[in-house]
Backbone as ProteinMPNN parsed JSONL, in Angstrom:
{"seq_chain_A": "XXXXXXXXXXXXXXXXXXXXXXXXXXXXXXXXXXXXXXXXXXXXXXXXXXXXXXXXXXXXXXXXXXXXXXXXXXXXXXXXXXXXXXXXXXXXXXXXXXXXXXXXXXXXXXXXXXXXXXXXXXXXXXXXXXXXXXXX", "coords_chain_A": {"N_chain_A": [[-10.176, 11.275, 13.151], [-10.161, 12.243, 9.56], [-11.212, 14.989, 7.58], [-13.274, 13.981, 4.908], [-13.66, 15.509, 2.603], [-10.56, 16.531, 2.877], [-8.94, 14.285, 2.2], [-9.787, 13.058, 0.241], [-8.626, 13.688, -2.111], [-6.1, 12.178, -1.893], [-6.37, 9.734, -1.81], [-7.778, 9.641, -4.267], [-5.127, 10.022, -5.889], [-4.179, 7.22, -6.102], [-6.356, 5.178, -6.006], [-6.983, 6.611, -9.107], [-5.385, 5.283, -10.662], [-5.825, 2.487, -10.643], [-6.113, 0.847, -8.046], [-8.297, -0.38, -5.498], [-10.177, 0.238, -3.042], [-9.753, -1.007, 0.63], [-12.028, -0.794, 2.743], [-13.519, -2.14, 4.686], [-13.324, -4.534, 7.329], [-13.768, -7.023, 6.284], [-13.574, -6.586, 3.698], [-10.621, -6.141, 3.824], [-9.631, -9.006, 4.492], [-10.784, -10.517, 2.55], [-8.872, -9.593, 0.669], [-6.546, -10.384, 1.275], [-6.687, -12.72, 1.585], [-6.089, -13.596, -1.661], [-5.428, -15.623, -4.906], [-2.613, -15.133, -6.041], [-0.643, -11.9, -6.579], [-0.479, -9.744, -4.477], [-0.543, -6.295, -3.727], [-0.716, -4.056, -0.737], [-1.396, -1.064, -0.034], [-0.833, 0.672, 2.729], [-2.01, 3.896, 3.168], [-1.479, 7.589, 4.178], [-1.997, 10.716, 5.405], [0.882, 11.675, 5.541], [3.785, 13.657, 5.171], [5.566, 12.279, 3.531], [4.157, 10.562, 2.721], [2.754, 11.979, 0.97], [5.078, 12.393, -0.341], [6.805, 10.877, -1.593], [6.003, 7.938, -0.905], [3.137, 7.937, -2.334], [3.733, 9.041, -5.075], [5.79, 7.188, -6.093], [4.655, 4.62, -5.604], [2.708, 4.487, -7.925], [5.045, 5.224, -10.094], [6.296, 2.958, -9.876], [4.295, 1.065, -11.267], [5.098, 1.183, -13.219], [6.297, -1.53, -15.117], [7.75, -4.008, -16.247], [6.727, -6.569, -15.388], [4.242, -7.136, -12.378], [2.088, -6.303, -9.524], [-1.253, -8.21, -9.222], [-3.182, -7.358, -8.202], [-4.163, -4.771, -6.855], [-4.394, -2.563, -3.8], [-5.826, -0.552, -1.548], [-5.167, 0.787, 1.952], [-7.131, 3.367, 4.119], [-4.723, 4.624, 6.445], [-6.185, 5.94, 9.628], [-8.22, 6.741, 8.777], [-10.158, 4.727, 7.63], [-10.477, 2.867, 10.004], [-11.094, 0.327, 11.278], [-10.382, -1.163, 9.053], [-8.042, -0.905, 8.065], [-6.944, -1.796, 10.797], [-7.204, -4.795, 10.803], [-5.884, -5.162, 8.196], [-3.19, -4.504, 9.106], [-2.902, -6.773, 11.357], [-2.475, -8.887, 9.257], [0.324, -8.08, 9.2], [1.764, -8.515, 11.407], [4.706, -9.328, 12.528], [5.325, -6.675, 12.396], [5.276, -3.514, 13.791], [2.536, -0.865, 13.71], [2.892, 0.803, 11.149], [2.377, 3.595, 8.829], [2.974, 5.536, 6.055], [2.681, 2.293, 4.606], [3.793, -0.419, 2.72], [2.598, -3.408, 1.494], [3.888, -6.689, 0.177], [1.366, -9.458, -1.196], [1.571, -12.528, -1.59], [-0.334, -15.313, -3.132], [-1.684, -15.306, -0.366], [0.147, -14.884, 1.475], [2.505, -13.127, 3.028], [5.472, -11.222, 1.438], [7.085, -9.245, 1.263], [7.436, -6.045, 2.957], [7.129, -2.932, 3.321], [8.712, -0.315, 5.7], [7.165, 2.237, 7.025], [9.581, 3.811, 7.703], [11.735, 3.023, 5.669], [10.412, 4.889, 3.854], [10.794, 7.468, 4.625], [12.597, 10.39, 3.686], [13.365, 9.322, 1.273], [13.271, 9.75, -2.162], [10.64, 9.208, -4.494], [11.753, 8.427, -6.807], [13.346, 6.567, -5.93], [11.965, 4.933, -3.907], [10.451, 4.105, -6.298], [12.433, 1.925, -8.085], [13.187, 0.324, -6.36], [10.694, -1.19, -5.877], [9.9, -2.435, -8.032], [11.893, -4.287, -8.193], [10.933, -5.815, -6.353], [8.837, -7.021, -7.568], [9.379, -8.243, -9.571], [11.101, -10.423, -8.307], [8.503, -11.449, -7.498], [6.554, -11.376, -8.908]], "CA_chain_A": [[-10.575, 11.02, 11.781], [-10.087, 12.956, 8.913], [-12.772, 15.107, 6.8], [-13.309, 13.404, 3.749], [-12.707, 16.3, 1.689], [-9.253, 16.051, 2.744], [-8.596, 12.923, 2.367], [-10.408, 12.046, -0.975], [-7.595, 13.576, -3.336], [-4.737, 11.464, -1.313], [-7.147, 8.653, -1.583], [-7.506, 9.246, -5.698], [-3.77, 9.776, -6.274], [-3.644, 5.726, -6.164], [-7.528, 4.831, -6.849], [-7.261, 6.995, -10.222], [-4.633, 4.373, -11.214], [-6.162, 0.914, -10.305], [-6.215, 0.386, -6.615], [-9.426, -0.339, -5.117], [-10.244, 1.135, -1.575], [-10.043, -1.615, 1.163], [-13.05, -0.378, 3.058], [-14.092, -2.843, 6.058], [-12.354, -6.115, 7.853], [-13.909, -8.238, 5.321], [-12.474, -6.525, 2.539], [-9.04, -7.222, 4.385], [-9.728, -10.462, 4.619], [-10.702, -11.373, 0.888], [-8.233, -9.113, -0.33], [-5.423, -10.658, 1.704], [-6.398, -14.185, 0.646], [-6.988, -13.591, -2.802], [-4.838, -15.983, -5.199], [-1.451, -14.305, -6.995], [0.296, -11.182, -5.706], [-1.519, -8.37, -3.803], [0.36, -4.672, -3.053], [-1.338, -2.899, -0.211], [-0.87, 0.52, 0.115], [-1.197, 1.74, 4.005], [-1.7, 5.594, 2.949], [-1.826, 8.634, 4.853], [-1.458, 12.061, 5.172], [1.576, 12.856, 6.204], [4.487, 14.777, 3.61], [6.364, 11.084, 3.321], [3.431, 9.99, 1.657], [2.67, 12.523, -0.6], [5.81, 12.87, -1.546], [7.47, 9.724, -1.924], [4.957, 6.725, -1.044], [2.168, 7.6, -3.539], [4.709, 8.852, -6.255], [6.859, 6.128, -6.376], [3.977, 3.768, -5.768], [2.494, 5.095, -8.812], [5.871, 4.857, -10.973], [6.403, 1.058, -9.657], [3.814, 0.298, -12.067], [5.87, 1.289, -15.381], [7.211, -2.385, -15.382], [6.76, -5.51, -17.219], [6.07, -7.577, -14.073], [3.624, -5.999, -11.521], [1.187, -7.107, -8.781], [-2.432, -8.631, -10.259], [-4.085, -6.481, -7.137], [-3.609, -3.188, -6.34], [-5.269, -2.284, -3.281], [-5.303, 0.793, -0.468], [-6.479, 1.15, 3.011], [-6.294, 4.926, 4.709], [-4.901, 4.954, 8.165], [-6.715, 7.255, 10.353], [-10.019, 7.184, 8.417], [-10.767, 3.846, 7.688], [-9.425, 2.522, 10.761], [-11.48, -1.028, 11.375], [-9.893, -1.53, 7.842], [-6.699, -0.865, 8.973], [-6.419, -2.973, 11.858], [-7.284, -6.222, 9.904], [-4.794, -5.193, 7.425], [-2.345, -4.772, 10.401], [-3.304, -7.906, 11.65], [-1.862, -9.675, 8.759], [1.173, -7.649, 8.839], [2.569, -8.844, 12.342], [5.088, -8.969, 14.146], [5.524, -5.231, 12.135], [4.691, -2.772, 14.37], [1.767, -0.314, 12.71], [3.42, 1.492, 10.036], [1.849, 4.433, 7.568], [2.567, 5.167, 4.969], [3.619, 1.39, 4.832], [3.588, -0.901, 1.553], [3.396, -5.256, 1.771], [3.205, -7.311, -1.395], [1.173, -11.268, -0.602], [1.88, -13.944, -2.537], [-1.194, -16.401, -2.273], [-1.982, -14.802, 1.294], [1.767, -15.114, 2.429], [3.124, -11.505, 3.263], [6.161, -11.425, 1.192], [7.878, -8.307, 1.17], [6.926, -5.17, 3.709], [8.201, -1.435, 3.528], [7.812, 0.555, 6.583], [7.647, 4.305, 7.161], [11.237, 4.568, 8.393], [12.278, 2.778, 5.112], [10.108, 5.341, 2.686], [10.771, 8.561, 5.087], [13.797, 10.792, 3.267], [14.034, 8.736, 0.305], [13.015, 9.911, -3.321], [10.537, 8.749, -5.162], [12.114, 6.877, -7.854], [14.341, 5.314, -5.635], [10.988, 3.68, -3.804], [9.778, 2.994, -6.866], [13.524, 1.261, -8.668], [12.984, -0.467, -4.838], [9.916, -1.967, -5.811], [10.246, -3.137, -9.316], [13.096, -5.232, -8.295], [10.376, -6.733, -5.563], [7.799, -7.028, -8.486], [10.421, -8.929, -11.071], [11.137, -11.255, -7.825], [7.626, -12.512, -7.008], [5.17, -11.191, -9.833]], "C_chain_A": [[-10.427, 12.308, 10.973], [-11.08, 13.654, 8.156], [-12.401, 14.313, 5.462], [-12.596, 14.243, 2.208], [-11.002, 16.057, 1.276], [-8.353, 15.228, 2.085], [-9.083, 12.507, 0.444], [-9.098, 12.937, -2.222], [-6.277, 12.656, -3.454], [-5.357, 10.112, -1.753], [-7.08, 8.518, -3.318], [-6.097, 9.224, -5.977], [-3.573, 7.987, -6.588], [-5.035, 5.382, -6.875], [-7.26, 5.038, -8.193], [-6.184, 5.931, -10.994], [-4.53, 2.982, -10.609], [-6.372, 0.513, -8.995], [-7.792, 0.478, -6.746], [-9.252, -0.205, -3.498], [-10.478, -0.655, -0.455], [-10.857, -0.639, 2.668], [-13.671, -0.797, 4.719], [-13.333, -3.978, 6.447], [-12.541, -6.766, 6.729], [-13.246, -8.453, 3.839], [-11.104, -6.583, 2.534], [-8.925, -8.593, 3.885], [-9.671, -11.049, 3.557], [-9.852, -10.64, 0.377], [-6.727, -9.697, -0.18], [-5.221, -12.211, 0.745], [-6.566, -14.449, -0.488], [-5.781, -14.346, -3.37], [-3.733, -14.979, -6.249], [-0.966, -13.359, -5.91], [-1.159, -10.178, -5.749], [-0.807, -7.169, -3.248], [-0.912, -4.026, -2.596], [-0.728, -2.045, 0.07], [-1.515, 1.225, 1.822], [-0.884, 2.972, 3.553], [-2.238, 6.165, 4.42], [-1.503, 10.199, 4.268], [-0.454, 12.825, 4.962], [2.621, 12.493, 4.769], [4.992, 13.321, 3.182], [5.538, 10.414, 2.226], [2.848, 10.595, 0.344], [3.816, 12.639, -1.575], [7.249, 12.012, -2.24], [6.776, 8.253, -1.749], [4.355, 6.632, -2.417], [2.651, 7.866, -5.127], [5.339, 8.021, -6.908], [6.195, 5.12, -6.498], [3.539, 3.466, -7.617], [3.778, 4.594, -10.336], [6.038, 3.544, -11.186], [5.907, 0.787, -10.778], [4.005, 0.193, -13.656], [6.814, -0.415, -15.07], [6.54, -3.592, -15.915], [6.228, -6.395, -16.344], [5.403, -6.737, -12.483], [2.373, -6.981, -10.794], [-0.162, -7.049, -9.849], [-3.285, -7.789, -9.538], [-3.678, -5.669, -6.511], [-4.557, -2.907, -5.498], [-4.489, -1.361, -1.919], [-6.031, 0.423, 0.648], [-6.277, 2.744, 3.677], [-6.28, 4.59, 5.89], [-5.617, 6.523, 8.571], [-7.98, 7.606, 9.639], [-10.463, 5.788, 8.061], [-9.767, 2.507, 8.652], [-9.605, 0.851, 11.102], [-10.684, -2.035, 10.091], [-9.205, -1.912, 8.171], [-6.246, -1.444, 9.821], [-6.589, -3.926, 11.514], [-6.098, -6.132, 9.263], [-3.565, -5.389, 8.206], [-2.232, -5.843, 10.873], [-2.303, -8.736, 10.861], [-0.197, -9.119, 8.461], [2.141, -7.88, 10.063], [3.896, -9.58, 12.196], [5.312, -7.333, 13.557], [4.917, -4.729, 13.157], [3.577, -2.065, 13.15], [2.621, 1.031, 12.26], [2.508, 2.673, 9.215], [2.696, 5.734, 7.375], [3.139, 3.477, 5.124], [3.19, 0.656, 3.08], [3.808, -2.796, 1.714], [2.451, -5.265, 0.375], [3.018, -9.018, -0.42], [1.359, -11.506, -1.585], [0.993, -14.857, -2.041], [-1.414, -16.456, -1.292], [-1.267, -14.818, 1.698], [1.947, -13.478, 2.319], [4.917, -12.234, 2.603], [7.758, -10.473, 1.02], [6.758, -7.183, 1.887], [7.647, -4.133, 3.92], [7.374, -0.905, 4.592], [8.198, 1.856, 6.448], [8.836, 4.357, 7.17], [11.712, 4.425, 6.929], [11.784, 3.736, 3.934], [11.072, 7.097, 3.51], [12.139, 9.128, 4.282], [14.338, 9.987, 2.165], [13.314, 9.689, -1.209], [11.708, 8.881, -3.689], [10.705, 7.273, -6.334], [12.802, 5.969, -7.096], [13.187, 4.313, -5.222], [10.585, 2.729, -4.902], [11.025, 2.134, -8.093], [12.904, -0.193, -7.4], [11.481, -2.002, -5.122], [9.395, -2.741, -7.218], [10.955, -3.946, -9.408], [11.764, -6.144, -7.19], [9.785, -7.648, -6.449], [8.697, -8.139, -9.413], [10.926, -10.304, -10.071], [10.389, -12.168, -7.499], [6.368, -12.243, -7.304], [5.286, -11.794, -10.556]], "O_chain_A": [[-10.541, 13.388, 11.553], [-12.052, 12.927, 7.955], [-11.237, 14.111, 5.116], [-11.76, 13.98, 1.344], [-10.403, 15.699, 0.262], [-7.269, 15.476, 1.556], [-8.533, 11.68, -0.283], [-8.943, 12.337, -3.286], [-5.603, 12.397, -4.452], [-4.488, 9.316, -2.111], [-6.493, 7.553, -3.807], [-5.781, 8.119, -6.419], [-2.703, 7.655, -7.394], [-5.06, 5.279, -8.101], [-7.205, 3.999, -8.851], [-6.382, 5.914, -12.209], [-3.509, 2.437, -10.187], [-7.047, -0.516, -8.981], [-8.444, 1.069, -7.606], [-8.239, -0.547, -2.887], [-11.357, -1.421, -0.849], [-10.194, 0.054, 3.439], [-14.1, -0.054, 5.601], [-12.556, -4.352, 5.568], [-11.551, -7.134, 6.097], [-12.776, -9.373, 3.169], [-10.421, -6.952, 1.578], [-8.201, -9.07, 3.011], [-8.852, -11.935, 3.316], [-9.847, -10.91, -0.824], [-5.866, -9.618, -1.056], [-4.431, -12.663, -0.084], [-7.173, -15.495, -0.718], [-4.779, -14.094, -2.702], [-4.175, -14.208, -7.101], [-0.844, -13.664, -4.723], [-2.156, -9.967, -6.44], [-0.509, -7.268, -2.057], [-1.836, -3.593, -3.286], [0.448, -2.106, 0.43], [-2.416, 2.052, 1.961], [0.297, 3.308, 3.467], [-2.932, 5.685, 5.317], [-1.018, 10.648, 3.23], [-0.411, 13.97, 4.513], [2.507, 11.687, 3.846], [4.655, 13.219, 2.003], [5.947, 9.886, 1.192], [2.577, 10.119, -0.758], [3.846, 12.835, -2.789], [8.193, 12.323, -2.965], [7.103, 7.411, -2.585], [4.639, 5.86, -3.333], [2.24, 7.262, -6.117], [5.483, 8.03, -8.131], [6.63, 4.336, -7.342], [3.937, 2.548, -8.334], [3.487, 3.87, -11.288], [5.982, 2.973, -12.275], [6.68, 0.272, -11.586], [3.534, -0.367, -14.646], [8.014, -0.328, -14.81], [5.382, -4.001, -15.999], [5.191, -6.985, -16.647], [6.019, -5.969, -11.744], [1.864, -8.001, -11.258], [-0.291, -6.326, -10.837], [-4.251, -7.383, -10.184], [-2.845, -5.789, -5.613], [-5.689, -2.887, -5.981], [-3.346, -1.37, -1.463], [-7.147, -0.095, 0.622], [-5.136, 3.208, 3.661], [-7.28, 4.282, 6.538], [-5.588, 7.651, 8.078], [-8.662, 8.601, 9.883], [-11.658, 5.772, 8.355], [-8.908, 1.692, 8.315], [-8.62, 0.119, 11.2], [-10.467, -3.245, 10.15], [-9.171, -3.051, 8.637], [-5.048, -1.722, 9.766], [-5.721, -4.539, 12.136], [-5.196, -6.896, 9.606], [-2.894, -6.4, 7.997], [-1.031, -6.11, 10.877], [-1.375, -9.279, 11.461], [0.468, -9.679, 7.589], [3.303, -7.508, 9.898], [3.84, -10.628, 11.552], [5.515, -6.593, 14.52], [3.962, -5.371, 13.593], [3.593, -2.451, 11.981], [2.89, 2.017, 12.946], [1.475, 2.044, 8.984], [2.999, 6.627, 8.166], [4.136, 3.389, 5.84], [2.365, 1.222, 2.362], [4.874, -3.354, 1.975], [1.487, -4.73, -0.172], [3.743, -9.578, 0.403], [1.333, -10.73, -2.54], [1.127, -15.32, -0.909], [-1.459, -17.596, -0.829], [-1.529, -14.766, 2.9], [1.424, -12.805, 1.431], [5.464, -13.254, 3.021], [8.922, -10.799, 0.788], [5.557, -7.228, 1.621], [8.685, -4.185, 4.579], [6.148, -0.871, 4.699], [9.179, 2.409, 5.951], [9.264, 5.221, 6.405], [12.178, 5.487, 6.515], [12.479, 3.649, 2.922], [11.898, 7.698, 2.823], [12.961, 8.217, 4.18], [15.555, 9.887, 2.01], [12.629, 10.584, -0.714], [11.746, 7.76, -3.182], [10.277, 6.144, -6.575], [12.919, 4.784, -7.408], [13.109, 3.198, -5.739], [10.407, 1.511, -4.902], [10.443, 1.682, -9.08], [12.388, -1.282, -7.65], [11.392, -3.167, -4.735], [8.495, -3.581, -7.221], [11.009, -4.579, -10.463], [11.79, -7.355, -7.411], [10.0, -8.856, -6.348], [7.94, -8.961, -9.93], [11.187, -11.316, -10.722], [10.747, -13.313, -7.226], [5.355, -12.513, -6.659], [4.419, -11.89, -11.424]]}, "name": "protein", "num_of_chains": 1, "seq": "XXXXXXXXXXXXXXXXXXXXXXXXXXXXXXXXXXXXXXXXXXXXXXXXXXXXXXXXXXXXXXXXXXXXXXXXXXXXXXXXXXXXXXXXXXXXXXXXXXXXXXXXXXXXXXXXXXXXXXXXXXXXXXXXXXXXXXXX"}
């Protein structure tokens, strides 16, 4: 586990712009089945995510069509979280940084690490504006 310190500026980078913290299983659970589209954000620590996950996440949301629920969980500190969220993300292996958008509790689109690692920024977030314009 991580200290909090750490962790709580990686953690606002997304909070300070709408996400809400998925916290415990349950908040998995209602956040998965909630009606419309839902973008979770598996964050972490590592450089991929500071420096192309939460950036690009972040930009995604300059567009006219955009998820109705923005929500985070942190691997490696809120880990009971995390494995629920996982849960609904099978047959994926566990991914972080990773990114899935639901549709009415359906998993509809899922980026994994490999696919953010060595990319830019904007390109994630061009990447996910075209998801957003398909099934927001």
């Amino acid at each position: 586990m991580y200290p909090e310190a750490m962790i709580k500026p990686m953690k606002n980078e997304l909070i300070s712009k709408g996400f809400k913290e998925i916290l415990s299983p349950e908040d998995a659970d209602n956040a998965i089945k909630s009606q419309g589209t839902t973008l979770i954000v598996i964050n972490s620590v590592c450089g991929c995510a500071a420096g192309s996950a939460r950036p690009g996440i972040v930009l995604s949301l300059f567009n006219h069509k955009k998820p109705q629920n923005l929500l985070t969980v942190f691997a490696g500190v809120d880990k009971e979280a995390t494995a629920q969220v996982r849960n609904y993300l099978l047959p994926y292996p566990p991914s972080s940084p990773s990114i899935a958008l639901f549709k009415d509790g359906k998993l509809v689109h899922f980026i994994e690490r490999h696919h953010i690692e060595g990319r830019r920024a904007e390109m994630l977030a061009e990447h996910l504006k075209e998801v957003y314009n398909q099934f927001c």
